[in-house]
N, C-alpha and C positions, 0 to 999 in steps of 0.2 A: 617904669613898667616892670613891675614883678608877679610874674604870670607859668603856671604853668601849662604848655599845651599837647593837644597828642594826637597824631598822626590819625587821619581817616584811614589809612590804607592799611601801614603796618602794626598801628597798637602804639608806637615808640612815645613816650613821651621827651617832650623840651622844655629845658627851664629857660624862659625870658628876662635875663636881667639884665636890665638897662644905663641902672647906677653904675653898673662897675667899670674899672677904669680899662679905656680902649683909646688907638690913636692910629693913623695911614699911617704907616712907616717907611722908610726908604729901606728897599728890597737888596739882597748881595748879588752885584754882577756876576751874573754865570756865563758871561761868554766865554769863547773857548774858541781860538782864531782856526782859520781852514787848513793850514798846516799842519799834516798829520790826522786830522779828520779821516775816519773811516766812512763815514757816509759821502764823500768827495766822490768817491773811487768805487763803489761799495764791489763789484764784481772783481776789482781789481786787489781787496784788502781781504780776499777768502769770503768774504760771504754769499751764502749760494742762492744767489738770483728766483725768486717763484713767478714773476715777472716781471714786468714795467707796462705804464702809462702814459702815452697811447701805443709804446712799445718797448722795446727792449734798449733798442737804437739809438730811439730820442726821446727817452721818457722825461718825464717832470714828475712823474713818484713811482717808485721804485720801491715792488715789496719782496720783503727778504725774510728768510728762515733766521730767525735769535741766534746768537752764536751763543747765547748764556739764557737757553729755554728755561722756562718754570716747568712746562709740562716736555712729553716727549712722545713721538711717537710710537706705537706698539701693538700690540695685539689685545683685542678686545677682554677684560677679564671678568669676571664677576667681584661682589663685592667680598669682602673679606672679615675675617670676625678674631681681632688680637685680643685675646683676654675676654674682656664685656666692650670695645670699642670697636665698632665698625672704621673697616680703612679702603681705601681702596687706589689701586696703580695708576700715577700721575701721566697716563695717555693722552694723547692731544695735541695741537700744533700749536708754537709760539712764534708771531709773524712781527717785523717789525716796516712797515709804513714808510718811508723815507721822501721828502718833499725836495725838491730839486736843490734849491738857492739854501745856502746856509745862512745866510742871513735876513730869511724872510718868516718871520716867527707867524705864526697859522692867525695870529688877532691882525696881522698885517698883508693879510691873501687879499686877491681880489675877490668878486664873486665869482668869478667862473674859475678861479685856480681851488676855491675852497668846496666849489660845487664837484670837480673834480674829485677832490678827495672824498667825497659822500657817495661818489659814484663806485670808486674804487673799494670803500665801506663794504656795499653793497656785494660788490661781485665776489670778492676775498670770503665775508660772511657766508654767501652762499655755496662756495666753495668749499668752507670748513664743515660746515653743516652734511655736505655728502663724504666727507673721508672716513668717517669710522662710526658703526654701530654704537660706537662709544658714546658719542658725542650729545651732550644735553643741554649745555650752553656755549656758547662765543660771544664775548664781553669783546666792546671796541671802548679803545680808551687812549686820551691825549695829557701828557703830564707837559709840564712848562714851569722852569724853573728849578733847583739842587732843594727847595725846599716841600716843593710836591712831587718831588722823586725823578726828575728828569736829568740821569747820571751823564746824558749828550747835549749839547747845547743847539745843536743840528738838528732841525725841525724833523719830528718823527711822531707817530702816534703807534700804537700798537694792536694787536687783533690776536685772540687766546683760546682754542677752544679746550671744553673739559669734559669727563664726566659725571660729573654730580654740579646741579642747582645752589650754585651760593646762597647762602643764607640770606641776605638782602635782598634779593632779588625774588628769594621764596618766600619772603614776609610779605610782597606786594604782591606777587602772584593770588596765593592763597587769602591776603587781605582782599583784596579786590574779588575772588572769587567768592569767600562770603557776601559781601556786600549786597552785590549781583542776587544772591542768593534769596535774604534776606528781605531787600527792596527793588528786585526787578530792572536797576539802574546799576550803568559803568559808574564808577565811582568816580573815575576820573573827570567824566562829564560832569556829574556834579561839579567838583572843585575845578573845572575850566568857566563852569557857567557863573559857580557863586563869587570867582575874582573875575570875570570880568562884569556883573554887577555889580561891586563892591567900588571897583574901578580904582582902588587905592594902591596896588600891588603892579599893576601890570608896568613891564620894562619897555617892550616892543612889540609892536605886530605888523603882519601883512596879511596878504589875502588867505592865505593858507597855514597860518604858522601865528602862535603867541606864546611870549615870555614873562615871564614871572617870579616875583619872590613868594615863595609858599607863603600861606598863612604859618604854618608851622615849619619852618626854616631852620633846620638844624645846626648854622651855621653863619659869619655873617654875612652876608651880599650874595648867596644861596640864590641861585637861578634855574629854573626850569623851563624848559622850552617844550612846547604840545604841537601836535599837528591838530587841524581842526576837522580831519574828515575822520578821527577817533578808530585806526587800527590798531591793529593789535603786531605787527611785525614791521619792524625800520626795512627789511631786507625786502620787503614787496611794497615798498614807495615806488608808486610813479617816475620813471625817470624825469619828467616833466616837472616834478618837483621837487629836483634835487638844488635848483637855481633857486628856490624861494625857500628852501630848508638853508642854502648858505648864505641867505642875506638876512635872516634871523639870526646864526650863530654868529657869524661876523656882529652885527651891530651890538649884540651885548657881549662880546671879548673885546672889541674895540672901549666900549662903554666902561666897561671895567677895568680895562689898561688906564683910560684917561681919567676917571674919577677918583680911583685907588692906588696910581702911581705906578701901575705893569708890575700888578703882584704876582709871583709865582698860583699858578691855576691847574685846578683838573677839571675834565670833563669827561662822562663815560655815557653810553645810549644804553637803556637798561629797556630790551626788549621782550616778545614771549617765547618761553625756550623751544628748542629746537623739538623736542620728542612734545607731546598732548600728556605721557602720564597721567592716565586718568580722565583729566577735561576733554569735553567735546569740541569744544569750541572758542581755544583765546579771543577768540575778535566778539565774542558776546560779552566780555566780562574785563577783558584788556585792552591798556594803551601805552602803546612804546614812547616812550621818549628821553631826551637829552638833558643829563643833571649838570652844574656846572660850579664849584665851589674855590672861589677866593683863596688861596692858604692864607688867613690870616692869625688864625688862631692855633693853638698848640690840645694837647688831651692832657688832663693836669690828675691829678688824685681823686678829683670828684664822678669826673667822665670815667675816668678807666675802674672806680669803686661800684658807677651805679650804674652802667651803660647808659646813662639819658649826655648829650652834648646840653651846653650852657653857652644861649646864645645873647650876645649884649649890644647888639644891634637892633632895634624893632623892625622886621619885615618894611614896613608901612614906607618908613625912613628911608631903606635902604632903596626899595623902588625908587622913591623919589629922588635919590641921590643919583641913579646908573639911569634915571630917565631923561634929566638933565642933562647931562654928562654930555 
């Protein structure tokens, strides 16, 4: 298969090459024993407590202020003009997640410990969302593994808000808002409805929830999970459907540890931001959901020369491999 394809949403193109040489590999142990672990202790090792889950007392996750933020909190500014580049003050809160058991990595939750964390998603999200006129987005995201950036081996995910619209996230915004525009339809719907007619792609479903390897997969073993009642914000999910949103994620982290050998993984929810800028209406034109990407591959001189990834796994394949699994 030597193909190239491109993104309905954001433009991006992918080159599909299938020839080229790929193999599962055995991953480097990043344990890191509880000795010394700051997340053991976490109130007790200087970090400042924002609360706990289902409390402070007896939580089972525990979220905390970064001791080594990105962003910071501040006073609201305007944007700024260096030279001919816009910039603007890295405002905004950097949370860090922390899950009870150190040795219970998030692909080995149950459903109700991972529903848990979806919940606490939720309320943290909504949270950041009211702290600063600033605030335009809040990205949730879970790294796993020294080779997808997870510097703790201590189950954690993280919560960030900013203000300005990442780029990726403004490709799909604005891709989808064209669309929308254009031919009256979420786009997302389309591409929910054209893989599960296709029926070749799909990982997992339930009654409210399905997973999949994109047609255009920029990556290899590339998973995305949709909700099927097609909103536009993770953060006004039905609590009632935080149980059937973790037993989607679980089975394809589970699926992906067992078929690829518990390769180092990220996962981020990429939802509609917090400010409208402009649009009337995210939930006409948007749909929030969960990306979830294998580290198996490195960015080599071609990716970082032409911005397109080079994927050499065929989607098709890869479903079929994490659906067996």
């Amino acid at each position: 298969m030597n193909e190239f394809r491109q993104d309905l949403v954001s433009g991006d193109w992918v080159l599909f090459s299938t020839a080229r040489t790929h193999s599962v590999k055995k991953f480097e142990d990043s344990y890191q024993p509880k000795v010394g672990c700051p997340f053991e202790d976490p109130a007790g090792t200087g970090h400042k407590v924002v609360w706990g889950y289902p409390d402070n007392d007896n939580w089972q996750i525990m979220v905390l202020e970064n001791k080594f933020p990105a962003v910071r909190p501040g006073i609201c500014g305007p944007d700024k003009l260096q030279g001919s580049f816009n910039s603007h003050d890295a405002i905004g809160d950097h949370d860090v997640i922390v899950y009870k058991d150190h040795d219970l990595q998030f692909s080995d939750f149950s459903v109700e410990e991972a529903a848990a964390a979806i919940k606490v998603y939720k309320k943290r999200y909504q949270e950041m969302a009211q702290t600063s006129e600033c605030v335009e987005y809040v990205m949730i995201f879970h790294n796993y593994g020294h080779e997808a950036g997870a510097s703790m081996y201590h189950p954690h995910s993280q919560i960030i808000s900013m203000p300005i619209l990442p780029p990726d996230v403004s490709r799909s915004i604005f891709g989808s808002h064209s669309f929308y525009e254009k031919n009256g339809k979420k786009v997302y719907d389309v591409i929910i409805q054209w893989e599960r007619e296709e029926d070749k792609r799909i990982v997992y479903e339930n009654d409210f929830f399905v997973a999949f390897c994109p047609f255009v997969s920029k990556l290899p073993y590339e998973v995305r999970i949709f909700s099927k009642d097609s909103h536009a914000h993770f953060e006004k999910m039905p609590d009632e459907l935080d149980r059937y949103l973790a037993d989607a994620l679980l089975a394809v982290l589970k699926k992906i540890k067992m078929a690829l050998g518990n390769p180092p993984f990220n996962f981020f929810i990429h939802t509609a931001p917090v400010k409208e800028n402009g649009f009337k209406n995210f939930h006409q034109f948007y749909h929030w959901h969960i990306e979830i990407f294998p580290k198996l591959s490195i960015l080599a001189g071609f990716e970082l020369g032409t911005g397109m990834d080079i994927n050499v796994i065929n989607p098709d394949e890869a479903a079929k491999v994490l659906r067996n699994a």
